[in-house]
C-alpha positions in Angstrom: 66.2 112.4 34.6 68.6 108.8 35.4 69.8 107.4 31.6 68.5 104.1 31.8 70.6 101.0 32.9 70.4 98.4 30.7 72.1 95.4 31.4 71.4 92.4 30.1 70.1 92.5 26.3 69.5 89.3 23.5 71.6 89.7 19.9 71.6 87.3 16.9 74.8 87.0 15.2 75.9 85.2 12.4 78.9 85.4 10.4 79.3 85.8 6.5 79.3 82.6 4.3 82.3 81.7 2.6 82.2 82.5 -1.6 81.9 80.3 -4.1 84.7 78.1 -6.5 85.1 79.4 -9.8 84.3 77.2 -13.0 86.7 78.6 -15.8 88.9 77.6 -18.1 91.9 79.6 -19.6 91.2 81.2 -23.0 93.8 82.6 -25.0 94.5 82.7 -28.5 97.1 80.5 -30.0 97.3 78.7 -26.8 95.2 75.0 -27.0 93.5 73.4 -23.9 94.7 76.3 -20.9 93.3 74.0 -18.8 90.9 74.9 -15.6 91.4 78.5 -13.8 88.6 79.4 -11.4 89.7 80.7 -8.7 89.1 80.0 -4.8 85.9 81.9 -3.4 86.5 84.7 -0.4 86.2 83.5 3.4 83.7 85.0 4.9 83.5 87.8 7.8 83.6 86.9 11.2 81.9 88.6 14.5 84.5 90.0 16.3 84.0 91.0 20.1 86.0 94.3 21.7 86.4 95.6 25.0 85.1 99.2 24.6 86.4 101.1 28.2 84.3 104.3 26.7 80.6 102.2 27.3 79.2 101.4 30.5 76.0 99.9 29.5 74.7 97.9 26.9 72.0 100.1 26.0 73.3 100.0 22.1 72.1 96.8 22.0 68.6 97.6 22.8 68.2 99.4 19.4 69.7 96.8 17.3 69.8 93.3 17.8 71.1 91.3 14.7 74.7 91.2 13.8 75.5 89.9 10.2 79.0 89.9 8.9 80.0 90.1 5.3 80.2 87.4 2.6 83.0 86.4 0.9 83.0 87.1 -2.6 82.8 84.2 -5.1 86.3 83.5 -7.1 86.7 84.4 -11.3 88.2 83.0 -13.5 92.0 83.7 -14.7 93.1 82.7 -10.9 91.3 85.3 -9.1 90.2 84.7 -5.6 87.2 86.5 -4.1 87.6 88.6 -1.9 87.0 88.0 2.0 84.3 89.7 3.6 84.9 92.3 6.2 85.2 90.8 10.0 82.1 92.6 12.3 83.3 94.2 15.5 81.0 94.4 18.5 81.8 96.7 21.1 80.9 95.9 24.3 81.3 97.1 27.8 84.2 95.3 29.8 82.8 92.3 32.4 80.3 91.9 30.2 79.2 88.0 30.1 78.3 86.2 26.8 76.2 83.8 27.6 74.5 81.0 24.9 71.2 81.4 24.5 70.2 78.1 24.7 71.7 76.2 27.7 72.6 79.9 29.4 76.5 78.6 29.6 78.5 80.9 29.6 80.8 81.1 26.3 83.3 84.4 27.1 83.6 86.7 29.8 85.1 89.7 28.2 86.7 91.5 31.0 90.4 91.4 29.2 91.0 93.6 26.6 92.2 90.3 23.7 89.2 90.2 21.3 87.2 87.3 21.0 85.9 85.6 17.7 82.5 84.3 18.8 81.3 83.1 15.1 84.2 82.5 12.6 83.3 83.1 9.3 82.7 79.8 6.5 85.4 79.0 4.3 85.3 79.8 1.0 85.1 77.4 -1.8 88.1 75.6 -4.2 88.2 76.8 -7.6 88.3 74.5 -10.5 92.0 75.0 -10.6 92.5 72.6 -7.5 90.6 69.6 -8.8 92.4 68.6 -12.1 94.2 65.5 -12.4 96.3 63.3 -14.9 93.1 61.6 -15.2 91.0 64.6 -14.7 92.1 67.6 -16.9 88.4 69.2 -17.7 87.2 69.0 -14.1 83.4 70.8 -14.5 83.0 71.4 -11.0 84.0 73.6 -7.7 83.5 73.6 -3.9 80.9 75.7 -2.5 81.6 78.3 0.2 81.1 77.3 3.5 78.2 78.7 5.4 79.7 80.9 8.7 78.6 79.8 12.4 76.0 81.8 14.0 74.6 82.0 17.4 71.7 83.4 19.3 73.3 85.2 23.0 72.6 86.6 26.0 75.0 89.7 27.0 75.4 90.1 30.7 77.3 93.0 32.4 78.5 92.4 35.4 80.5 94.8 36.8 83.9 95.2 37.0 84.7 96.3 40.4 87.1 95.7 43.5 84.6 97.4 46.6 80.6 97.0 46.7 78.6 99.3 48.5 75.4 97.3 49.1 72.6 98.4 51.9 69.0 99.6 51.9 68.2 102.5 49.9 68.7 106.5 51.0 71.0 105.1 53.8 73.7 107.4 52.2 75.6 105.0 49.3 75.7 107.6 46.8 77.1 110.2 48.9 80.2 108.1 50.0 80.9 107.2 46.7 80.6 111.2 46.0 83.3 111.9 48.8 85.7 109.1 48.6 85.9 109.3 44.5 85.5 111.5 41.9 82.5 109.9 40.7 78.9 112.4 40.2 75.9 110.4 41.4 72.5 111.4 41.3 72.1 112.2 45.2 68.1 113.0 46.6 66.5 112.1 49.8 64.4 109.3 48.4 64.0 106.0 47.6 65.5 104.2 44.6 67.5 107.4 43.8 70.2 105.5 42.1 67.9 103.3 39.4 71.7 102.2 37.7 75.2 101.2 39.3 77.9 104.1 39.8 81.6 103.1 39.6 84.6 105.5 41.3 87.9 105.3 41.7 89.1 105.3 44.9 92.9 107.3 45.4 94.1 106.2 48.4 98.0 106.4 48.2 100.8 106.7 45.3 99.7 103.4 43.5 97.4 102.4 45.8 93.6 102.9 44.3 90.5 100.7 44.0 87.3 100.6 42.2 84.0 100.7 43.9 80.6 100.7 42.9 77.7 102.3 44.0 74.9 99.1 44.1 71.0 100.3 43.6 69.7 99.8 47.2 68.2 96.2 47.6 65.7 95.4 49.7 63.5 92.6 51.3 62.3 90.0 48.8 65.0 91.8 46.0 66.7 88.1 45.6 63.2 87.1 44.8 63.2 89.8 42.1 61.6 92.7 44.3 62.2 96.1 43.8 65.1 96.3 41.6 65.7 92.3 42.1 68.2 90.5 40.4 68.9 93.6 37.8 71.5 94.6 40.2 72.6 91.8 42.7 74.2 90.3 39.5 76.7 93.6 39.8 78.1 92.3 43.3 79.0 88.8 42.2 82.3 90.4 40.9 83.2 92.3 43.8 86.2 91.1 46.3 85.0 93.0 49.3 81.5 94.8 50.4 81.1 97.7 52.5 77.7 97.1 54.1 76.2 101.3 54.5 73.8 101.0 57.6 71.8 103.9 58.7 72.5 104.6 62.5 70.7 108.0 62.7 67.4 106.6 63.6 65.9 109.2 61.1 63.9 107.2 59.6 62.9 105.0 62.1 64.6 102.1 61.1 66.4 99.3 63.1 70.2 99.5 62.0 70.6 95.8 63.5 67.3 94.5 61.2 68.2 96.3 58.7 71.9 94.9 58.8 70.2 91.4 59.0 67.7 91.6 56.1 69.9 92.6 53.6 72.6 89.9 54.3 69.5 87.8 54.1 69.3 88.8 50.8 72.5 88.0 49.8 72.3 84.6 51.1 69.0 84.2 49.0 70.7 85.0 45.6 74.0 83.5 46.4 75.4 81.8 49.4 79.1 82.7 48.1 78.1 86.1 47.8 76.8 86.2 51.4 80.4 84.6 52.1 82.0 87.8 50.8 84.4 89.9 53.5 82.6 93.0 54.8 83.1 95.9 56.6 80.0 97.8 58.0 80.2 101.2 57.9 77.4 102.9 60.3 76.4 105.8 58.3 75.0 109.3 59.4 77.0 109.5 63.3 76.5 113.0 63.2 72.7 113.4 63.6 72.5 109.9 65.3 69.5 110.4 67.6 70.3 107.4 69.8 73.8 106.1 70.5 72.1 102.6 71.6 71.4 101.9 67.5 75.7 102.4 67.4 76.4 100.3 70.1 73.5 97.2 69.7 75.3 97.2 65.6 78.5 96.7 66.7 78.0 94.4 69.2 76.0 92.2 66.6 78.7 92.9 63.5 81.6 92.3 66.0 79.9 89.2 67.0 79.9 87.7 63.5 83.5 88.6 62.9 83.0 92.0 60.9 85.1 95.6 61.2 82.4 98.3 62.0 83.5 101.6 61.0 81.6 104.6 62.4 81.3 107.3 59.4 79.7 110.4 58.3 79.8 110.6 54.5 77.5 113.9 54.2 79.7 115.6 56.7 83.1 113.7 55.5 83.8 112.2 59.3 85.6 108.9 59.3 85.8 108.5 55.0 89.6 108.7 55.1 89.7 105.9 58.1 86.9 104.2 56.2 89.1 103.9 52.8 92.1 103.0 54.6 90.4 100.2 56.1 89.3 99.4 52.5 92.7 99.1 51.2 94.3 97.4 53.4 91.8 94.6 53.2 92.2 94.6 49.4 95.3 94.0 50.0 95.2 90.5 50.8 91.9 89.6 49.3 92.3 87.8 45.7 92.0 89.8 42.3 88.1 90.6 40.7 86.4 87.4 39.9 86.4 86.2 36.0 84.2 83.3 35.1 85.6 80.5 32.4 83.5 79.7 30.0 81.6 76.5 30.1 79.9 76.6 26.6 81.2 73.5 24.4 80.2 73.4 20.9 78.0 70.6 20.3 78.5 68.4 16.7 76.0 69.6 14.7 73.1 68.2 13.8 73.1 67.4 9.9 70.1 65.7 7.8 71.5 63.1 5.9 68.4 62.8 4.0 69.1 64.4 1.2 70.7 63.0 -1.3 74.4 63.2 -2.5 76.0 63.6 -6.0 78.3 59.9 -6.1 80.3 60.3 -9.4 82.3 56.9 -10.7 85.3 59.0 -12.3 86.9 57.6 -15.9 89.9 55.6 -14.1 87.5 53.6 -12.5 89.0 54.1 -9.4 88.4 57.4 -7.9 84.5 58.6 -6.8 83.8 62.3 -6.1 80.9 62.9 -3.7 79.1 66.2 -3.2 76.5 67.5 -1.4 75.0 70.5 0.5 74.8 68.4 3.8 78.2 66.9 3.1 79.9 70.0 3.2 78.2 71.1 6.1 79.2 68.2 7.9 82.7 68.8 6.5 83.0 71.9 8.2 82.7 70.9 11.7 85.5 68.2 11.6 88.9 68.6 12.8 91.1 66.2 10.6 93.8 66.8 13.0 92.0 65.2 16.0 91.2 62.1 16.6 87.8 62.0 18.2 86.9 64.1 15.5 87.9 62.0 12.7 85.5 58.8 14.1 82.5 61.0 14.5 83.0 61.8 10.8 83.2 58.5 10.1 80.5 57.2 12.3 78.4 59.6 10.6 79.3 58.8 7.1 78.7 55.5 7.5 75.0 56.1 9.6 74.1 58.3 6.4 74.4 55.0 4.2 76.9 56.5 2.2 79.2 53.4 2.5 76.4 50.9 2.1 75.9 52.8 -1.4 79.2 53.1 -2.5 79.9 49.2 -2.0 76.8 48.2 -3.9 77.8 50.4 -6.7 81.3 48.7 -6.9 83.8 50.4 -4.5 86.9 48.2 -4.0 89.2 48.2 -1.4 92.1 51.1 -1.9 89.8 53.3 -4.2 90.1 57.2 -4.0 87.2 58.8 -2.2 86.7 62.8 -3.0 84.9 64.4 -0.3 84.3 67.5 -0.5 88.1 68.6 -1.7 89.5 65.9 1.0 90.9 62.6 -1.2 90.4 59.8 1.3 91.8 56.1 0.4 88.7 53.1 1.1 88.7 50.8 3.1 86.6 48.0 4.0 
């Protein structure tokens, strides 16, 4: 019985929060006002994605389909930072897309072998230890740990391969693959025999070698979803160069120049880039060919339309060496296996300002701490380094009301602001 072929699956993942600030102060005998020690809170665990060469589908994720990393653990007092919670690595096949959720942009294609962070885990929270002052020496208060990012995804395998072999079903796919390669497919004189895509590697000469991949036959309507559908035309999309298998035997009964026609048809359906993709047509089963018209009518309609027809026998190994050959030395000048750039960018969160924040007027008169849950999560998604992201703060602090209240409390010009651990100077 065929293992089944999964290849597209739906995970949750979301890293760990960061841990908590410590509020502590330092207690030891004979020694008067220690002052504040509580410690910084651990960063949380991020999801961590791997190329795993050993898996070829993403059946694992069928099973289980919510990733969580670790928390960080919240700081002590006497200094001591929590720990950081353990990172969560994913394994995953390679060419495998990840794809948000959402919008369906895609956000990594992991066909490399660098691991990719795809939630970073929340920072963890300032200790007491960090807030004192001249004017503050008893600060009674810490930073929460951040919350980490999370995301809902699609994973996508596409796979990685240099040579397609795409054509209707039983028209002898498998068996190339099986003579040219090393690779075992499930071979029977029926339809749909291959239900998931094969990969071999092709020897062809002292460094000189190629992938190909055995497609699930495809027939009419398949761009449409028919049959097997889009489950597998997805797999071509990477390929450089297709070998179009056409049945010339007449064994069946079937037209080798309709045939030939329908499927790149197809192609065109699902993707007119993919229907733009070099071929060579390799007319399939020579030796038990019933009428040589079927050979000659295909090649004068592939020849016609700029293709190479190659006249095999993979069952009885006639015309595979030629056939590879052929192969190479159009892989030779063809450019390397396709990898798609993401096109996910993060979008600035959306934060409810609603609630309300802790404004604290300070002894000096002239500093105000500010605190609140949706503060810090607004915190977290600024870069103080950029620009850009340094007026969307702003524009959003001052759509929240928060300068409208600060002024009518008494703010003046050059004041210290506290945000969140940031000291900012005001301005009006």
């Amino acid at each position: 019985m065929a293992t089944t072929f999964i290849d597209k699956a739906r995970i949750t993942v979301r890293a760990g929060n960061g841990g908590n600030g410590a509020v502590a102060f330092h207690r030891e005998k004979y020694v008067a006002a220690g002052g504040p020690d509580g410690g910084d809170g651990g960063k949380g665990g991020s999801i961590i994605l791997q190329v795993d060469d050993n898996m070829s589908t993403l059946m694992d994720f069928r099973y289980k389909r919510k990733y969580v990393a670790e928390n960080g653990v919240d700081g002590q007092g006497g200094r001591k930072s929590g720990k950081d919670g353990a990172n969560l690595v994913i394994r995953v096949p390679r060419g495998t897309l990840v794809r948000d959720a959402e919008t369906n942009e895609i956000i990594q294609d992991m066909s490399g072998s660098e691991p990719y962070v795809l939630c970073k885990g929340g920072r963890g929270g300032w200790g007491n230890m960090h807030f004192a002052t001249p004017t503050r020496q008893v600060p009674r208060f810490a930073k929460a740990g951040l919350p980490g990012e999370s995301h809902d995804v699609f994973l996508e395998l596409k796979l990685l391969a240099d040579v397609g072999l795409i054509g209707f079903p039983n028209v002898g796919k498998s068996t190339l693959l099986s003579v040219v390669s090393k690779a075992q497919p499930k071979i029977a004189n029926y339809h749909f025999t291959t239900l998931y895509p094969n990969l071999g590697v092709v020897w062809v000469d002292e460094g000189v070698s190629f992938v190909m991949a055995d497609i699930p036959g495809i027939i009419e309507g398949a761009s449409e979803g028919a049959g097997l559908g889009h489950d597998f035309l997805r797999h071509i999309d990477r390929c450089r160069l297709l070998v179009h298998v056409v049945d010339v035997s007449g064994s069946e009964g079937r037209d080798p120049v309709a045939d030939f026609d329908a499927i790149n048809a197809e192609l065109e359906q699902y993707s007119p880039d993919l229907a733009k993709r070099p071929q060579i047509v390799a007319a399939n089963k020579v030796d038990i060919m019933t009428d040589p018209e079927n050979l000659e009518r295909l090649r004068a309609h592939v020849e016609a339309k700029g293709f190479t027809l190659m006249e095999i026998s993979a069952a009885a190994h006639q015309g595979t060496r030629e056939l590879v050959g052929k192969v190479a030395e159009a892989l030779a000048s063809l450019p390397p296996v396709t990898v798609y750039e993401p096109e996910y960018v993060p979008k600035p969160p959306v934060v409810d300002t609603s609630e309300p924040l802790d404004i604290q007027r300070l002894d000096d008169g002239h500093t105000w701490l500010i605190q609140g849950p949706w503060l810090q999560r607004l915190m977290a998604n600024v870069n103080f380094d950029d620009y850009e992201s340094r007026m969307w703060f702003d524009k959003a602090l001052r759509e929240s009301g928060l300068y409208q209240q600060l002024e009518e409390r008494g703010i003046e010009d050059g004041d210290t602001v506290s945000l969140d651990g940031y000291e900012f100077e005001y301005q009006y």
